[in-house]
C-alpha distance (Angstrom), angle and dihedral (degrees) to the residues before:
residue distance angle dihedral
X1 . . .
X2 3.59 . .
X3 4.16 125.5 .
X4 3.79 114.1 -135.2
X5 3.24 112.3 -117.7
X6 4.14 123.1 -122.0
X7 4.09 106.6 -118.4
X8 4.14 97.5 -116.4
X9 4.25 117.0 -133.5
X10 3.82 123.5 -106.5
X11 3.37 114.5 -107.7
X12 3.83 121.2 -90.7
X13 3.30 111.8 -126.4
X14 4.08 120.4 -116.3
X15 3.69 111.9 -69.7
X16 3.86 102.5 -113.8
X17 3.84 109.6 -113.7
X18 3.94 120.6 -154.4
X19 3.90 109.0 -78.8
X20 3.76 112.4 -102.3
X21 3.71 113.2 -125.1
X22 4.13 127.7 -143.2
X23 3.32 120.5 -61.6
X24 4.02 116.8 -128.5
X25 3.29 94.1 -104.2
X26 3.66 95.4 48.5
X27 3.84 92.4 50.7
X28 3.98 87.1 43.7
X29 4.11 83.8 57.1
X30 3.47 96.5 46.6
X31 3.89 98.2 52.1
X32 3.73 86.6 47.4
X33 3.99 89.0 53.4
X34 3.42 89.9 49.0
X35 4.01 95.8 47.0
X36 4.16 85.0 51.7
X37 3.48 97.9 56.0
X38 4.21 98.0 63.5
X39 4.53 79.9 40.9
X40 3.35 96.0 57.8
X41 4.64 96.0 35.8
X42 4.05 76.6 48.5
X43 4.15 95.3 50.8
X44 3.74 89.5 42.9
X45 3.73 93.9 53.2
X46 4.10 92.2 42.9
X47 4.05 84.0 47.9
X48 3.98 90.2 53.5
X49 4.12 88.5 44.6
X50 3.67 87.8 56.4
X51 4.26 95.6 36.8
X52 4.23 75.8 60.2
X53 3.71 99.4 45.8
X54 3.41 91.2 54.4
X55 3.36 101.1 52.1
X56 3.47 96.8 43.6
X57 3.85 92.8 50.0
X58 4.49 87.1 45.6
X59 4.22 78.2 50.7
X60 3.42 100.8 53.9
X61 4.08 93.0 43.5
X62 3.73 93.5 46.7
X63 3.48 94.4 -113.0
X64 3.76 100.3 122.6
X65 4.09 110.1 86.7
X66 3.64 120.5 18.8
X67 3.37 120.4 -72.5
X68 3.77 111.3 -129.7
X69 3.76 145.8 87.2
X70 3.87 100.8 -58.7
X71 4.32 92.9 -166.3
X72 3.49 111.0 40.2
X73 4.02 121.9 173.9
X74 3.83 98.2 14.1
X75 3.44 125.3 155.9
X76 4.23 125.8 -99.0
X77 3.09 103.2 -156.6
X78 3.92 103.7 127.1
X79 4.21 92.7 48.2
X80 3.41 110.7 86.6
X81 3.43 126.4 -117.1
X82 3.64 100.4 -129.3
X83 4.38 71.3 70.4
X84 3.73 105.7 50.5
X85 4.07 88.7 34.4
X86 3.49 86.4 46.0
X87 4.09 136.4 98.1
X88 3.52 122.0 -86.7
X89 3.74 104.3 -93.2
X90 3.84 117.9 77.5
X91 4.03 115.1 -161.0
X92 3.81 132.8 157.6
X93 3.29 111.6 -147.0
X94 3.91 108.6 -174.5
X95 3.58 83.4 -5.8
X96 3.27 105.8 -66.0
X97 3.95 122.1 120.2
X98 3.66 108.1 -119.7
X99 4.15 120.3 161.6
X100 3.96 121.6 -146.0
X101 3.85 120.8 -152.7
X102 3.79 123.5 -144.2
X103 3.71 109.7 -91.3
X104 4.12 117.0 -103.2
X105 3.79 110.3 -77.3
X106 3.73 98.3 8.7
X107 3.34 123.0 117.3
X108 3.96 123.3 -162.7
X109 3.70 113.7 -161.6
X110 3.98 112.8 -151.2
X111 3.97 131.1 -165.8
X112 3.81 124.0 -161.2
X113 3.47 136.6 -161.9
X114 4.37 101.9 17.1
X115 2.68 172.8 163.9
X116 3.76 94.4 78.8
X117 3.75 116.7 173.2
X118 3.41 94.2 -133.4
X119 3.73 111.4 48.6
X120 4.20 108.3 13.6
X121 3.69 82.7 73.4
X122 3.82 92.5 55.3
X123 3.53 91.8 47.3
X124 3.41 94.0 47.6
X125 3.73 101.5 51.5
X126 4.64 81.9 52.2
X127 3.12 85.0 51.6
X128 3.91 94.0 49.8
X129 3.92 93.4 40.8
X130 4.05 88.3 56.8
X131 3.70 93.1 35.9
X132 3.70 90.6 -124.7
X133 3.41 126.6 156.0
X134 4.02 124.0 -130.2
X135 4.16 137.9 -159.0
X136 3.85 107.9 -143.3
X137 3.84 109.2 -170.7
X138 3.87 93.8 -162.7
X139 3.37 133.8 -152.7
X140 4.35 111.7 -117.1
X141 3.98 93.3 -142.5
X142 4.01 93.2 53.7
X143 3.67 86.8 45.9
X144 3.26 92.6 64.1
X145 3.69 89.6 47.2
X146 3.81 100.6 45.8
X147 4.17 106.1 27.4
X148 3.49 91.6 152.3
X149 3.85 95.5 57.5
X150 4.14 85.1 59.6
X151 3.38 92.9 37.7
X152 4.24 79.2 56.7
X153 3.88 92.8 47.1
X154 3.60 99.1 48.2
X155 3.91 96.1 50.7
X156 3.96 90.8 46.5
X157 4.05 84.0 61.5
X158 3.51 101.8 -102.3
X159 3.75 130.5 147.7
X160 4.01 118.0 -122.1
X161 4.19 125.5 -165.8
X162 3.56 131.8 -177.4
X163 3.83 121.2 -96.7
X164 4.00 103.0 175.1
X165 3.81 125.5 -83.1
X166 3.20 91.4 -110.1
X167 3.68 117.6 33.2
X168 3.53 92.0 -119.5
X169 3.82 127.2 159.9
X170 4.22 103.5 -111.5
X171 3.85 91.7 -166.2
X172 3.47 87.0 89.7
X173 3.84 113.2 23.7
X174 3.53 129.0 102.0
X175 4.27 126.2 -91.9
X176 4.24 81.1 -109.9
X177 3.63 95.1 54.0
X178 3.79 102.1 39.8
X179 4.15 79.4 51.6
X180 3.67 95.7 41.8
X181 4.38 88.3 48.6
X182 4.02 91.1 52.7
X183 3.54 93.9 38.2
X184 4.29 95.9 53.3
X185 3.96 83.3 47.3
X186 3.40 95.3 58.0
X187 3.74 97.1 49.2
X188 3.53 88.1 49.9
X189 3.69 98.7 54.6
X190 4.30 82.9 46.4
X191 3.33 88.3 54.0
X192 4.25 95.7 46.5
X193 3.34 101.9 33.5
X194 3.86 113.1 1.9
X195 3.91 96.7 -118.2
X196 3.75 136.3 112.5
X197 3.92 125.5 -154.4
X198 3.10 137.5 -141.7
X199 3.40 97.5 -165.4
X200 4.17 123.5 91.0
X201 4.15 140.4 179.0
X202 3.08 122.4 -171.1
X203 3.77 122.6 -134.1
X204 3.89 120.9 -101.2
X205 4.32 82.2 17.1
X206 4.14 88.1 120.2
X207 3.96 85.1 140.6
X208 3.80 137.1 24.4
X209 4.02 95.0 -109.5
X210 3.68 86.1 53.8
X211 3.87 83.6 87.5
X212 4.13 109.7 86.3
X213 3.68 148.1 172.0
X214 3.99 81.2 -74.4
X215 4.00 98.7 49.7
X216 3.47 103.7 31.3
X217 4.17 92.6 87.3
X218 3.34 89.5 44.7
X219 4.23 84.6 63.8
X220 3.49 85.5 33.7
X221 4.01 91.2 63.0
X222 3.42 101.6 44.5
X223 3.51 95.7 52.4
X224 3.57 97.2 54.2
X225 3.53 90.1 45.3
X226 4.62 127.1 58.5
X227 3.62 113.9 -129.3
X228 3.71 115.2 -120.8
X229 3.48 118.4 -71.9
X230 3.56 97.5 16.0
X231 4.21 135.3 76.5
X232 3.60 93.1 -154.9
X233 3.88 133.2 114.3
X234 4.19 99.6 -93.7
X235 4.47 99.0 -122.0
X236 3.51 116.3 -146.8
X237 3.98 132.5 -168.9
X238 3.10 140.2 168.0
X239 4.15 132.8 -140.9
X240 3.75 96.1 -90.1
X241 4.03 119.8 100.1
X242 4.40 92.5 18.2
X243 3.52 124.8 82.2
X244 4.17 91.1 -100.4
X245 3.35 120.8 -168.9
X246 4.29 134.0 153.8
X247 3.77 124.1 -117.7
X248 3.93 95.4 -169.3
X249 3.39 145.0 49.5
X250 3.52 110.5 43.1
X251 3.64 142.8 -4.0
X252 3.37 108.5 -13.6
X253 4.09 105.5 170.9
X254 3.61 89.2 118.3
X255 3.55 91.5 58.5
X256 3.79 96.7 53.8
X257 3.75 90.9 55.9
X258 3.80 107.6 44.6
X259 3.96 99.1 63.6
X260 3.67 101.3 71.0
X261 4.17 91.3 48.4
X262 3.89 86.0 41.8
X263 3.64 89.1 44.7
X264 3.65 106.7 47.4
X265 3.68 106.6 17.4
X266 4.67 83.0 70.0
X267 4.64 84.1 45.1
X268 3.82 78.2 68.2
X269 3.58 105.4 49.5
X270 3.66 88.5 45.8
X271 3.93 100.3 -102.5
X272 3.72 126.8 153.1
X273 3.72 129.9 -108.9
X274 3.95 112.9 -138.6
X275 3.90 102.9 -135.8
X276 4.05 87.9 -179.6
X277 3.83 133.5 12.4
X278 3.31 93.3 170.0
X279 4.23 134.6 0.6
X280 3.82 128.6 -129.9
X281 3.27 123.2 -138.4
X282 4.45 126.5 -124.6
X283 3.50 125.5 -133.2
């Protein structure tokens, strides 16, 4: 005999209490959360202001990308010869490459890589005290840093050209950029000194078959095309045939000595001192 069984309820469901609110130290932790979030958006930005700064400031002192001879050993074989057999000044007048020795018993005295606080000075008070003349090819980003320095070379009567803004190797660098490197260096020597040049070297171009396959259009362009501010033929040379020597970037005692021996020992044998070997132009 079986007992019927009573049908059991469903369960209620929990009686709903009155919702607890935060705690004080959970609202103290929540403003603080909140407070953080705008700290750390406002460190991140300062972080990315400073990430810029410094790479404008390694820019504009050549100290971004490595400074060196990017193509080393490449072939020549598409620069004439008449170029690499040639004299040390490249120009193209008409178009047409045509190289230009240093006259007999003249010596041009060249200086790369300036101005350099340290040791253009020095060179340009020898040069001063022998009343002979120097070609700086200067660096765009330490014009910017040192205008007064040009501003000294140019009224002591020496020549300037354009060697980059940045130092960079051309060989391998893009039309833009090789336009964009002259272009910066001119405005800086406008800006420090009020002249334009027409004359340009290359870095790494210490000799005449320094130019290759890689190089040569970079030549090339610039002769078939003015530089700013200036109608005339751009003139480039390289360090072979002048005295050449660099006034930045490293010890430089060496420097500072040689130009009175180079500069009075050829006055005695009769040679000629270039006072111009090629003329900027003022705005």
């Amino acid at each position: 005999m079986t007992t019927p069984t009573t049908p059991t309820a469903p369960p209620s469901p929990p009686a709903r209490g009155r919702r607890r609110g935060p705690s004080r130290i959970g609202r103290a932790a929540s403003r603080a959360a909140a407070l953080q979030r705008p700290r750390v958006l406002l460190a991140l930005l300062l972080l990315l202001a400073l990430t810029c700064v410094m790479l404008l400031d390694g820019y504009l002192r050549a100290e971004v990308g490595g400074d060196e001879r990017v193509r080393t050993g490449a072939s020549a074989s598409d620069v004439p010869d008449d170029v690499l057999d040639g004299g040390p000044i490249l120009t193209f007048p008409g178009g047409q490459a045509t190289t230009v020795s240093v006259p007999d018993k003249t010596i041009v005295l060249t200086f790369d890589d300036g101005p350099d606080p340290t040791w253009t000075p020095q060179v340009l008070d020898i040069l001063d005290e022998y009343d002979v003349p120097g070609t700086f090819f200067l660096v765009g980003s330490m014009i910017s840093r040192h205008p007064g320095i040009v501003r000294d070379l140019v009224e002591q009567g020496n020549e300037v050209g354009v060697h980059t803004f940045t130092h960079v190797d051309l060989s391998y660098q893009s039309e833009a950029r090789v336009t964009r490197e002259i272009e910066q260096t001119q405005l800086a020597l406008a800006g420090a000194a009020g002249i334009t040049t027409t004359l340009f070297r290359a870095p790494y171009s210490s000799e005449t078959n320094a130019i290759d396959d890689y190089s040569w259009p970079v030549y090339q362009n610039l002769g078939r095309t003015a530089t700013p501010a200036s109608s005339s033929t751009p003139t480039a040379t390289t360090g072979s045939g002048p005295a050449s020597r660099r006034s930045s970037s490293g010890p430089r005692r060496r420097t500072t000595r040689a130009p009175p021996s180079s500069s009075t020992t050829p006055g005695a044998s009769g040679r000629r001192r270039s006072r111009r070997c090629r003329s900027t132009s003022r705005r």
